[in-house]
N, C-alpha and C positions, 0 to 999 in steps of 0.2 A: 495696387502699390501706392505708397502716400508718396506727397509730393518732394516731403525731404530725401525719401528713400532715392528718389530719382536725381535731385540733386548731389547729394554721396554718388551716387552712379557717375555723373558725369563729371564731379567735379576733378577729377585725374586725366581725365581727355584734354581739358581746357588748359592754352596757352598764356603766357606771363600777362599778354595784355587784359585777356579775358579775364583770368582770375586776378589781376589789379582791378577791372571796372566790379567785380561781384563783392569782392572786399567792402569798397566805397561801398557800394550798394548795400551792404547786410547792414555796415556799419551807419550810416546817413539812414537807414529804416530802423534803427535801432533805437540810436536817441534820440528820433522825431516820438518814437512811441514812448519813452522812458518821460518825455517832456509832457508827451500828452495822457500818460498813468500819473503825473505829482502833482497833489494839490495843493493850492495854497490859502488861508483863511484872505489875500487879495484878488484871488479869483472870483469869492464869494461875494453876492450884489450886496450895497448897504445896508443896514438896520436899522429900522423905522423903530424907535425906544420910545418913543412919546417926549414929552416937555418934560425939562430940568426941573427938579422940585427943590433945588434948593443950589443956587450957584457955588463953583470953588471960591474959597476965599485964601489968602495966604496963609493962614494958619493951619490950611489942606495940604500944604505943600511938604512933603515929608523927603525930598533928595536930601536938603540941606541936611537932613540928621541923618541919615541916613549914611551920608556921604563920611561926615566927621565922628562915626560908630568907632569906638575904642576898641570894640570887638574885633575891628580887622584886623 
């Protein structure tokens, strides 16, 4: 017998308190696991790219047009 099977088994015996603390319990082992299955590219350690070959200058800076695009 698997072990859910056995919890469906008991889980109609078990009284208000008990099934309030199993609640908490599935629920608090749920999103501990949902937190620890998402990743994020700042989980990921830095990246070593080597040296700048060529520094930004202001004329790299493309918000300003971007920002005042007519297209919006």
């Amino acid at each position: 017998m698997s072990t859910l099977a056995e919890i469906e088994i008991a889980v109609p015996g078990l009284g208000l308190s008990e099934l309030s603390h199993l609640e908490h319990l599935v629920r608090a082992t749920r999103l501990r696991r949902e937190r620890q299955s998402r990743r994020s590219a700042l989980d990921l350690p830095p990246l070593q790219l080597g040296t700048v070959l060529q520094p930004l200058s202001p004329d790299d800076d493309l918000l300003e047009e971007m920002m005042d695009d007519a297209r919006a």
